[in-house]
C-alpha positions, 0 to 999 in steps of 0.5 A, spaced: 500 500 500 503 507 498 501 513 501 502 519 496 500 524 503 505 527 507 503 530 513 504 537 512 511 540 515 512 545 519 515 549 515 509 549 510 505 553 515 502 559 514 505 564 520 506 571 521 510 575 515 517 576 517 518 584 517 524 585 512 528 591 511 534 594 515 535 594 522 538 599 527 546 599 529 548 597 534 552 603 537 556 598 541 559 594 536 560 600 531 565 603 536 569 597 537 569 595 530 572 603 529 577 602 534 579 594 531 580 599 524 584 605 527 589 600 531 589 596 524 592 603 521 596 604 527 600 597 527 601 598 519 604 606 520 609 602 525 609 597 521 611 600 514 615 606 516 611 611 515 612 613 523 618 611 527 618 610 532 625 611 537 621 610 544 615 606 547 614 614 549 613 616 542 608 611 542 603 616 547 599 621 541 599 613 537 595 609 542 590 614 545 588 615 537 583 609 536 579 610 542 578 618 541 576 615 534 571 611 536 568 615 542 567 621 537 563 616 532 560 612 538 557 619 540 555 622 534 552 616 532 548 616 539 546 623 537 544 622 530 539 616 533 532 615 531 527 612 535 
């Protein structure tokens, strides 16, 4: 005996639509992923010559610089938020 009937699937169910179109930053991960950038650029000045660097003292403008970076972004974004 065979059975052409399947039972239906839960996949085949009808459900609510799922909303499409974008979603809200999140300003958490926008800051860090800014910051993982400007030490990015940081490391490939040093790395590449472009900065010399003499001294760990030397170092004192370059590593404060991602942070600043992506604090101001951070804000800015904050700032600029619709809700």
């Amino acid at each position: 005996m065979s059975h052409d009937y399947a039972p239906p699937r839960f996949e085949d169910s009808a459900g609510e639509p799922k909303p499409t179109g974008r979603h809200p930053v999140n300003i958490g991960h926008l800051v860090m992923g800014l910051v993982f950038l400007v030490f990015v650029v940081v490391w490939a000045l040093v790395v590449s010559g472009t900065v010399t660097i003499r001294s760990i003292e030397d170092l004192r403008w370059l590593l404060p610089l991602p942070w600043i970076v992506g604090g101001s972004i951070g804000l800015l974004a904050a700032l600029l938020r619709k809700n």
